[in-house]
C-alpha positions as CSV (number, residue, x, y, z in Angstrom):
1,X,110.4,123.5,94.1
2,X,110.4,126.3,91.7
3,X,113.9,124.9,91.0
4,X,112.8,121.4,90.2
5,X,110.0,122.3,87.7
6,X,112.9,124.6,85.9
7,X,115.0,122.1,85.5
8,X,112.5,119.8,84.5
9,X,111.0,122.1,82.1
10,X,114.5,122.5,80.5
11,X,115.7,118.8,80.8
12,X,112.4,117.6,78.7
13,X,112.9,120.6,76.0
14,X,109.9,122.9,74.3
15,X,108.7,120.4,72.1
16,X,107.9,117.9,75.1
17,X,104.4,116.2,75.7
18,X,102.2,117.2,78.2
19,X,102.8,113.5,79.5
20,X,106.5,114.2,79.4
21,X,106.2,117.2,81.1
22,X,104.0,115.8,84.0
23,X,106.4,112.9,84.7
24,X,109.6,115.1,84.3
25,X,107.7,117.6,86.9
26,X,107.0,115.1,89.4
27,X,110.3,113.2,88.9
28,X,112.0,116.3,89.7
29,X,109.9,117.8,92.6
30,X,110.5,114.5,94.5
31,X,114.4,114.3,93.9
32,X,115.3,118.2,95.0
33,X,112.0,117.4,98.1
34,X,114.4,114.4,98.9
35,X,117.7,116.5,98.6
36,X,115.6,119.1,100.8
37,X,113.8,117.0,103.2
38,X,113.3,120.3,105.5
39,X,112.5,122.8,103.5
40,X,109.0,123.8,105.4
41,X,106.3,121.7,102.7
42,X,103.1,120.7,103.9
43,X,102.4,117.6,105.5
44,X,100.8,115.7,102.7
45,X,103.5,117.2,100.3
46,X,105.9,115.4,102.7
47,X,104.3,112.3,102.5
48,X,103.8,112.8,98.5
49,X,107.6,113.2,98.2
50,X,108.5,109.7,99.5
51,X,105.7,108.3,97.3
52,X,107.3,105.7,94.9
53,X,104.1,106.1,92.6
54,X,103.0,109.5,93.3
55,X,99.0,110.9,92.7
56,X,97.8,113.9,93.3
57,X,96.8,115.0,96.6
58,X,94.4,117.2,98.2
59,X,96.8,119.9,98.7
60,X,95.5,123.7,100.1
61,X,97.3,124.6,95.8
62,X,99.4,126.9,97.8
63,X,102.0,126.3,94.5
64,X,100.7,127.1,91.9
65,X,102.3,130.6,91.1
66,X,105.6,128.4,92.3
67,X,104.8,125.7,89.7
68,X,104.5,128.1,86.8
69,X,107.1,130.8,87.3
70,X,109.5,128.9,85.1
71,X,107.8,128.9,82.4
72,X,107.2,132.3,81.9
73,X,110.7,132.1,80.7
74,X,110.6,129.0,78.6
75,X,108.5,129.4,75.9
76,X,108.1,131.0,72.4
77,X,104.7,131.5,72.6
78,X,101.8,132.8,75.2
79,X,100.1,129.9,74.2
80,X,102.2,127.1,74.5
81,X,103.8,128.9,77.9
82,X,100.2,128.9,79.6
83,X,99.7,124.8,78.2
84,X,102.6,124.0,79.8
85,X,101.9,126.0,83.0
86,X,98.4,124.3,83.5
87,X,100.6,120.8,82.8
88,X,102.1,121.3,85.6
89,X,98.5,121.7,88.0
90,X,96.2,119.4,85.7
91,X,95.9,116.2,87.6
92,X,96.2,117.8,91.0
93,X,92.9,119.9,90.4
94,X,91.1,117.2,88.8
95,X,91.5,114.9,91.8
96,X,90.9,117.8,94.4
97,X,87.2,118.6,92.2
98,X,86.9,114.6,93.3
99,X,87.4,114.4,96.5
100,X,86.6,117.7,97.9
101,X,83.1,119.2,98.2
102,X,83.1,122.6,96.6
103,X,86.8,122.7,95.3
104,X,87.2,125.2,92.5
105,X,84.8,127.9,93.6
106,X,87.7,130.0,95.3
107,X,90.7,128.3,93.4
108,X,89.2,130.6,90.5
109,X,90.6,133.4,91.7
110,X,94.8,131.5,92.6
111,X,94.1,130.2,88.9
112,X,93.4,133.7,88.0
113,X,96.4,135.2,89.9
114,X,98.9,132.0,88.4
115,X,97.5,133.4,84.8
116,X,98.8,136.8,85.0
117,X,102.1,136.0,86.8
118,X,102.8,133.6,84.0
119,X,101.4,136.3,81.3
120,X,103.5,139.1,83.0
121,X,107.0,137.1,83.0
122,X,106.5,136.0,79.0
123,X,106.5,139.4,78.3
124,X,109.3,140.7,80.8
125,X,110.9,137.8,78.9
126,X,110.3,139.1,75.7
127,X,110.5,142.8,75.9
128,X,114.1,141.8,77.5
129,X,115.1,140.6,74.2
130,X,114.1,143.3,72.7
């Protein structure tokens, strides 16, 4: 999956909107889960891949260091890298706060974790240019 939300990433450009983004994203994750049926996802992630109108779900977030690694590499700026990053997560926290009891007390510390992997590839990225 950290293939699909690269390409996606790259296929909607820098400038896209966080709207763009999202639908790229999905659009993507479902074509490479459908060219990669058995690639070990969850069982609800299976089911989300064959979605024709796919939500969020309550996944375990298990992604989300997956989900942002590409665009670490993407981006001129910190700021605009971690926007993009939390694009890529929004809706599926927002519907787990929903519909689970407690969500978000211990997903502090993955969101926490996501942050500096992201932070530490923008600046590989950038010292590399150096």
């Amino acid at each position: 999956m950290t293939i699909a939300v690269g390409e996606a990433l790259l296929a909607v450009g820098p400038k896209a909107a966080v709207k763009e983004i999202e639908d790229a994203v999905v659009s993507n994750m479902q074509d490479w889960g459908k060219r990669y049926p058995h690639a070990g996802y969850g069982g609800s992630f299976r089911h989300w891949l064959k979605e024709k109108n796919p939500k969020p779900y309550g996944s375990y977030g298990n992604g989300s260091a997956m989900r942002v690694s590409a665009a670490g590499w993407l981006y001129d700026s910190i700021e605009r890298t971690r926007e993009v990053a939390r694009t890529t997560g929004k809706a599926k926290r927002a519907v787990k706060k929903a519909l689970i009891p407690g969500y978000g007390k211990n997903v502090q510390d993955g969101l926490r974790i996501q942050r500096k992997q992201l932070t530490i590839r923008f600046i590989r990225r950038r010292a590399l240019a150096l």
